[in-house]
C-alpha positions in Angstrom: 57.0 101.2 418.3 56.1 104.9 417.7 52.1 105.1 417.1 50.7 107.3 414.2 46.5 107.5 414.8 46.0 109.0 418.3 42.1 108.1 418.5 41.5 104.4 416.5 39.2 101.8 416.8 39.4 98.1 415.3 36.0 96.5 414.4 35.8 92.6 414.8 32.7 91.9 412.9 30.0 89.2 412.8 26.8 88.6 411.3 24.7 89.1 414.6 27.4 91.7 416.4 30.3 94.1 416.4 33.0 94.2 419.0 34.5 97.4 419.1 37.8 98.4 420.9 38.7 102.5 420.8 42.4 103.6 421.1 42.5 107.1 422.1 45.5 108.4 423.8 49.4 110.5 422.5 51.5 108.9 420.3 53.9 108.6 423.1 51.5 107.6 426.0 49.9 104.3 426.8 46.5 104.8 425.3 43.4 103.8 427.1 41.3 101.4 425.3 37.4 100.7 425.5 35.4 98.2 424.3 31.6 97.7 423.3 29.4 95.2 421.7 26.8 96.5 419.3 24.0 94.3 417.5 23.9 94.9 413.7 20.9 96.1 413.2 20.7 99.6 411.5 19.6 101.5 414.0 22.2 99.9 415.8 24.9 100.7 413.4 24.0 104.4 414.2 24.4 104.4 417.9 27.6 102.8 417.0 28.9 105.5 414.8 27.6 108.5 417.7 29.5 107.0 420.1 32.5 106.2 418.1 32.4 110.2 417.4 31.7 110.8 420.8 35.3 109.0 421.5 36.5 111.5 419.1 37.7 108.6 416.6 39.2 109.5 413.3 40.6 105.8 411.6 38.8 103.1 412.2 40.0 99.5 410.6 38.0 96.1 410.1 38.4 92.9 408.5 36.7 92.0 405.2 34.5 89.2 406.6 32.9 87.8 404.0 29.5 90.3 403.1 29.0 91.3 407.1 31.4 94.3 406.3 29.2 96.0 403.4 26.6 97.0 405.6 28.9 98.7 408.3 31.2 100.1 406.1 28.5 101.9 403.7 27.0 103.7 407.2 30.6 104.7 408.4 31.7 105.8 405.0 32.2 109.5 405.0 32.6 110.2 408.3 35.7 107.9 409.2 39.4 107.1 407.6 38.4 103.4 406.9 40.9 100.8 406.5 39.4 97.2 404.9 42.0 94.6 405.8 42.7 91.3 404.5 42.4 88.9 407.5 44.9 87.4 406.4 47.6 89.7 406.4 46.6 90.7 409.9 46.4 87.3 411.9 46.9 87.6 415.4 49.8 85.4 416.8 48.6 81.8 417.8 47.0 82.1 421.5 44.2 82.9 423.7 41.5 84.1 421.2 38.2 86.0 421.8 36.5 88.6 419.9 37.5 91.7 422.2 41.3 90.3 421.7 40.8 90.3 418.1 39.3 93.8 417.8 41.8 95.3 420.1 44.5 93.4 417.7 43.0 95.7 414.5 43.1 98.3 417.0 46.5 98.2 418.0 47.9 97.3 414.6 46.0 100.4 413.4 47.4 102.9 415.9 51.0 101.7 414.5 50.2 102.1 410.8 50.7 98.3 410.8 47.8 97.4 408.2 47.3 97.7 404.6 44.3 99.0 403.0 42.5 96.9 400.4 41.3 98.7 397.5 37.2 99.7 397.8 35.9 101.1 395.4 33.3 103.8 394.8 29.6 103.6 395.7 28.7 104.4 392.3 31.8 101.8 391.3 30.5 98.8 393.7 27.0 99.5 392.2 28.1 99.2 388.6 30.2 96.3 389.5 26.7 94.6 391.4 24.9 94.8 387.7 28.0 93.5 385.8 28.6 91.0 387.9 24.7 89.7 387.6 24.9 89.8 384.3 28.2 87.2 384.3 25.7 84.9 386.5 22.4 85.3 384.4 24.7 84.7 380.9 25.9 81.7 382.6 22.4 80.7 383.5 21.2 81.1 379.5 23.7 79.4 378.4 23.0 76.1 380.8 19.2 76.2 379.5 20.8 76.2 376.0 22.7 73.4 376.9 19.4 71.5 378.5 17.3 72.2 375.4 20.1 70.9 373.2 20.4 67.9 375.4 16.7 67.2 375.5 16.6 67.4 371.8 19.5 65.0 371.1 18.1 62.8 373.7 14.3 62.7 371.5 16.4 62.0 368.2 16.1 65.5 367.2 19.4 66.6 364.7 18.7 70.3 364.6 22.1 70.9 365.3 23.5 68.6 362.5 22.0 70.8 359.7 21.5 74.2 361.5 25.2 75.5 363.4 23.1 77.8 365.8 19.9 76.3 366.6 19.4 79.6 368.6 20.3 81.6 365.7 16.7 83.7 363.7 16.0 80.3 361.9 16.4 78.1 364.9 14.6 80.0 367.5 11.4 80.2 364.9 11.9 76.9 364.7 11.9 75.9 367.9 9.4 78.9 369.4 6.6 76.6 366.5 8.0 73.2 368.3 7.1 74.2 371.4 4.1 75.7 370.7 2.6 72.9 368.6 5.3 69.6 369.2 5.7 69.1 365.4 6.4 71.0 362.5 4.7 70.8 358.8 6.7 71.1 355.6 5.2 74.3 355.1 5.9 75.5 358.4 9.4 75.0 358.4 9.2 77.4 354.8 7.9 80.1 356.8 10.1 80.0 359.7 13.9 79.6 358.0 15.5 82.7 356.8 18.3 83.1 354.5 20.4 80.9 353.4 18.6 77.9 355.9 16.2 77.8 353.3 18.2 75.4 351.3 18.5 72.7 353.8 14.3 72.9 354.6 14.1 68.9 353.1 16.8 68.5 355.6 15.6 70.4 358.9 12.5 68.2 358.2 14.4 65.0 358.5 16.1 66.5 361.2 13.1 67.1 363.2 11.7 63.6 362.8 12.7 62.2 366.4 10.6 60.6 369.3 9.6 63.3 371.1 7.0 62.4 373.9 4.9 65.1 376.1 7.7 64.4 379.0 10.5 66.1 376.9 8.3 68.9 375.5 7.3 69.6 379.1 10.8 70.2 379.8 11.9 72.1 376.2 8.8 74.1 376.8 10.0 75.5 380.6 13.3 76.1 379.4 12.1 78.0 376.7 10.0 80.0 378.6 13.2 80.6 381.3 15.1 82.1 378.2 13.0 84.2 377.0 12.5 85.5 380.6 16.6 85.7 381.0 16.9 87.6 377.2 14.8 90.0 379.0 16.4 90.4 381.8 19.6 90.8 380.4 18.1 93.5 378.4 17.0 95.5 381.2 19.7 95.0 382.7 21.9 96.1 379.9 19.9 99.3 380.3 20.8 99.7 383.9 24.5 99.4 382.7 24.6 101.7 380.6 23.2 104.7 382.7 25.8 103.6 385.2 28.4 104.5 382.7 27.0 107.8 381.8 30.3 109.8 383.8 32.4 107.5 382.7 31.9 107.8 378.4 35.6 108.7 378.0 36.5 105.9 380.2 34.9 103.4 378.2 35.9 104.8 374.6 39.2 104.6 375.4 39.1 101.2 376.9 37.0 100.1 373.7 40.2 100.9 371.7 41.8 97.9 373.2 41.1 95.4 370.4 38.4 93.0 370.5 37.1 94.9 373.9 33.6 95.9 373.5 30.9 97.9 375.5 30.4 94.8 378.1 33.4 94.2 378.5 34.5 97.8 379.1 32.0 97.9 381.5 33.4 94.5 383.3 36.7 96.4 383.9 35.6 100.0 384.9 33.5 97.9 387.4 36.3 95.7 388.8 38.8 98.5 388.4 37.9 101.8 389.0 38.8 104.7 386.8 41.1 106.3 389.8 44.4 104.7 389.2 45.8 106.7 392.0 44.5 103.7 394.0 47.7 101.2 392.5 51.2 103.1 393.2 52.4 100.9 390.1 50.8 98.4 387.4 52.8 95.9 389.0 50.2 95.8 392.2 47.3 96.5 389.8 48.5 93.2 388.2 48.9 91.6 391.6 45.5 92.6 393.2 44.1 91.5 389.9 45.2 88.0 390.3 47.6 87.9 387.3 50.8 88.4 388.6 53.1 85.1 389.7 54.2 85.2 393.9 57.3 85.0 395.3 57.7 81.7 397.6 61.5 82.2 398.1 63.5 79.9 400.9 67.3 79.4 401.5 67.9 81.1 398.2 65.7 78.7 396.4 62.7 79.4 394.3 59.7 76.9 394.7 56.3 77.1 392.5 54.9 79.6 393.6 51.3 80.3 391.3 49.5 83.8 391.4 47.5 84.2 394.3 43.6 84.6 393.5 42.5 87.8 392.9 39.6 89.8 391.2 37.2 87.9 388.1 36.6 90.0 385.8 
């Protein structure tokens, strides 16, 4: 098989070390191969990228082991053609297997043009996509303390939700914030904290927040309270973050706000998974694909089995 990169190396990495085999040699001579170990450490990582330009490498390919590649693949970006494979997709066949074996595998497959690229994205991209992808988790987290508190209260005989439908709405949270504070709630108080059209119902958010409460549920409506507030917050800081992240991209984002019912967030969620550079998918078929949404082809003996879309990308 004719080779295509002259001077390769394939990267078998680990979260304490690196085996690295070089190719270097014409595309129709045997090539000579080397191989060194190299600890992970930073400074590490540098020696590692001398030498591999002292070998006078240009591609250099590596598996996407679970977070171990970030690291290596943010020092080597910019001065190497980097290829991010699937490890899947470039198995070795079944047999003696050691790290050296494996890394002169990615090597070889390399030299041959024999390995796809996966789709990496931008460092100002992979940032962006950090900070949206935070925010999915911490909104998930807000809404589980939501959950608690309302579970607490139901629990204590407290029907807030039966005569208020957001109990986290203005009305509710003043409502609660006084409950937490204090435990109970007078007449009056419950005036001064509904807005709106809640004020109607104040005889019956009074009946509603008659319940047994002792100091063991307050302890915990209190500390969830508390872990809300501190999550709003965060949220909101981190909504700031977001936004200055999508500075370059304002044309970007209006145009995917014209999609209906997409909003700023959201906009962000797909600029983030996505990329603008759609140079990256050849059609939208393998955006689709990598995506996750598109069904797979499990063909045998001219016979189509169920065959589900393979998982891809959350956004």
């Amino acid at each position: 098989m004719e080779a295509i990169v002259t001077h390769c190396a394939g990267l078998d990495v680990h979260q304490k070390n690196i085996v690295v085999a070089v190719m270097a040699g014409k595309e129709d001579e045997t090539p000579e191969t080397e191989v060194r170990s190299f600890p992970t450490m930073t400074r590490n990582l540098y020696e590692m990228l001398r030498w591999l330009e002292e070998k006078g490498v240009t591609h250099i390919a590596m598996e996407s082991t679970g977070i171990y590649w970030k690291p290596v693949y943010n020092i080597l970006e910019g001065y190497f053609d980097i290829t991010l494979a699937n490890a899947q997709r470039i198995k070795n066949v079944p047999g003696r297997k050691t790290d050296v074996s494996d890394a002169e595998w990615i090597a070889k497959l390399l030299r041959h043009g024999l390995i796809e690229k996966s789709f990496v994205s931008s460092a100002d991209i992979r940032e962006l996509r950090d900070l949206t992808r935070l925010r999915k988790k911490w909104i998930g987290n807000l809404t589980a303390e939501k959950n608690r508190i309302q579970k607490v209260l139901e629990t204590s005989n407290i029907k807030l939700s039966n005569v208020i439908s957001d109990i986290f709405g203005v009305s509710g949270r003043n409502l609660l914030a006084r409950l937490v504070e204090q435990g109970f709630l007078e007449l009056q108080e419950i005036e001064s904290c509904v807005k709106g059209q809640v004020k109607k119902k104040v005889d019956a958010i009074s009946d509603s927040l008659f319940g047994t409460i002792d100091t063991h549920q307050m302890f915990m409506i209190r500390h969830s309270w508390n872990h809300i507030e501190f999550l709003e917050e965060s949220i909101r800081q981190l909504d700031v973050e977001i936004d200055k992240h999508l500075e370059p991209y304002r044309k970007e984002v209006e145009i995917i706000q014209s999609l209906p019912g997409v909003n700023k967030i959201t906009a962000a969620c797909v600029i983030a998974e996505v990329g603008v550079d759609m140079n990256q998918f050849p059609t939208a078929h393998h955006l689709a694909s990598w995506a996750g949404v598109a069904p797979g082809n499990h063909e045998s003996a001219g016979k189509k089995k169920a065959h589900g879309p393979q998982k891809g990308t959350r956004i």
